[in-house]
VMD Tcl script that draws the C-alpha trace (Angstrom):
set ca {
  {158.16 182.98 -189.68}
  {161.94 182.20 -190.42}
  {163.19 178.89 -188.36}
  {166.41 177.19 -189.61}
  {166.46 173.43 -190.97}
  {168.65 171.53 -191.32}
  {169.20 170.25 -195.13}
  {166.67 168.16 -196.36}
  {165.13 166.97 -199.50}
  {162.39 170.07 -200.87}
  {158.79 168.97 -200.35}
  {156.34 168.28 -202.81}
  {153.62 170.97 -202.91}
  {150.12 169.58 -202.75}
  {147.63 170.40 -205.72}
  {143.93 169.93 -206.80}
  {141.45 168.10 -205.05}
  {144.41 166.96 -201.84}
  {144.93 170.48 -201.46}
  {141.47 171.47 -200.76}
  {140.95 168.64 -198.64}
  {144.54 169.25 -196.45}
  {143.66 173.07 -196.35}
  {139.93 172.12 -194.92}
  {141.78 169.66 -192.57}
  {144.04 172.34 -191.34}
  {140.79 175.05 -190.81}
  {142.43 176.34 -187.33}
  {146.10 177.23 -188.44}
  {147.17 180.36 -190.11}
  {147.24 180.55 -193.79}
  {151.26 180.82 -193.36}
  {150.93 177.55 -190.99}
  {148.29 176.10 -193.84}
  {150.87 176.51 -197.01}
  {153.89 175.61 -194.77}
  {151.93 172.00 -194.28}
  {150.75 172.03 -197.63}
  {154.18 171.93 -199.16}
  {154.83 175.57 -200.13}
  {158.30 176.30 -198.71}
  {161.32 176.24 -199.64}
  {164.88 175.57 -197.73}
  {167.73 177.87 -198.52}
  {171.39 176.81 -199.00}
  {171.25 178.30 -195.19}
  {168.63 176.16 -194.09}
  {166.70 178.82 -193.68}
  {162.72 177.87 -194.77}
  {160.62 180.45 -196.64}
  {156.79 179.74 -197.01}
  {155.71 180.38 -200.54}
  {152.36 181.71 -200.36}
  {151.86 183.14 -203.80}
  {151.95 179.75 -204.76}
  {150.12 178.24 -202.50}
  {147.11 180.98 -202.76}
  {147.31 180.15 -207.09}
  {147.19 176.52 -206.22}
  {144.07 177.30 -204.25}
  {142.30 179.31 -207.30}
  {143.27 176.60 -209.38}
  {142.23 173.75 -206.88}
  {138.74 175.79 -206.36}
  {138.36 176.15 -210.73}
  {138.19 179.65 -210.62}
  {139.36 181.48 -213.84}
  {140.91 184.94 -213.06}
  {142.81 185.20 -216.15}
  {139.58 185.35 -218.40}
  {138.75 184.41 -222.06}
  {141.93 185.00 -224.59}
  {140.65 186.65 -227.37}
  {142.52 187.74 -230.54}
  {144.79 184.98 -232.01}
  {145.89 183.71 -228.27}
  {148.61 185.74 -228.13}
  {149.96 187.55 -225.05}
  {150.35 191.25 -224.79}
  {149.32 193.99 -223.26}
  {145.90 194.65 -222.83}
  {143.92 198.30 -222.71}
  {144.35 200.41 -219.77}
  {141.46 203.02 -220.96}
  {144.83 205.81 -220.79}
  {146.76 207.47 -223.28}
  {149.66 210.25 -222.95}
  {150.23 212.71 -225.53}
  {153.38 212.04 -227.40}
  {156.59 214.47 -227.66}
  {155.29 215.38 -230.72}
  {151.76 216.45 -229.31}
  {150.19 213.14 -230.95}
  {147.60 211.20 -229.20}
  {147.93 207.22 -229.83}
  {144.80 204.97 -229.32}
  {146.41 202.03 -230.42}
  {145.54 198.77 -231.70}
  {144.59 197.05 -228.61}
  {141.02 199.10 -228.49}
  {141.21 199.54 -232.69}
  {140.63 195.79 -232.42}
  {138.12 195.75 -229.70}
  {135.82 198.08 -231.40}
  {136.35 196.07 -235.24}
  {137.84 199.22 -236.54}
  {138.99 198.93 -239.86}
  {141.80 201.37 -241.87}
  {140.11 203.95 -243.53}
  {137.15 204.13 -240.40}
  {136.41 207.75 -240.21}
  {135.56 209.73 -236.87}
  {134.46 213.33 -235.97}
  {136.58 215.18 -233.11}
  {134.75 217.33 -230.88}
  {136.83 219.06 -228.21}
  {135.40 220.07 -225.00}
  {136.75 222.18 -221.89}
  {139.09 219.14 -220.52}
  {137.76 216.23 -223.20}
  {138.07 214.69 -227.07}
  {135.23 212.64 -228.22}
  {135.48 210.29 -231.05}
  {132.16 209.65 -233.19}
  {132.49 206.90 -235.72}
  {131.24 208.08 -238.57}
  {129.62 205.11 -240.72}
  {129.22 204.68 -244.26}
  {125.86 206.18 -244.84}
  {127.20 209.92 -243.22}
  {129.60 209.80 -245.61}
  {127.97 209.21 -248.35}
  {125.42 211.50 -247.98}
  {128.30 214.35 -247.06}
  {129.45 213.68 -250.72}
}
mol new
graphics top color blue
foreach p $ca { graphics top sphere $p radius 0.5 }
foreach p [lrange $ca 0 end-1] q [lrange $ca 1 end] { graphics top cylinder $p $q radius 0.2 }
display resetview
């Protein structure tokens, strides 16, 4: 819901343990009513007011502990992470790409068979020990 204000200072949005409490406090209003007392809004040069409930629904997660991001792994770094989906290239390549190289240890030189089937590749790692005894 849109109502005008008039200008007045931005409020402080409520985190952690207050916010859990406030949001139990407030069990019979929407969710848009719940962030709005809560402290996620914002006024615009207008005076129009604009719940924020992205916000307000991460301070919740946070508030409640729970980890959606998951465990970093790697060196911490951002980045993209594996969608399981490749293209083929303008040049008819196909590109795995580090980010499942380094989730299965590969290391340069790892060998693999290619078998081809009606509408799929498979990879087989092919360990030391095959090929040393194709030799």
């Amino acid at each position: 819901m849109v109502k005008k204000k008039t200008a007045e200072a931005q409020p402080q949005p409520m985190t952690g343990e207050a916010l859990l409490r406030k949001v139990k406090e407030l069990e019979n209003l929407s969710k848009e009513e719940k962030a709005r007392e809560c402290g996620y809004y914002t006024l615009t040069k207008g005076g129009v007011e604009r719940v924020n409930m992205m916000k307000f629904l991460n301070a919740l997660i946070d508030a409640e502990g729970i980890e959606l991001d998951g465990k970093q792994q790697g060196n911490g770094r951002g980045g993209r992470s594996a969608s399981y989906r490749i293209s083929v290239q303008s040049n008819g390549n196909l590109l795995i790409g580090a980010a499942y190289t380094k989730q299965m240890d590969l290391q340069p030189g790892d060998e693999f068979e290619i078998s081809l089937g009606r509408k799929h590749i498979h990879l087989k790692q092919i360990d030391a020990e095959e090929i040393a005894q194709a030799s």
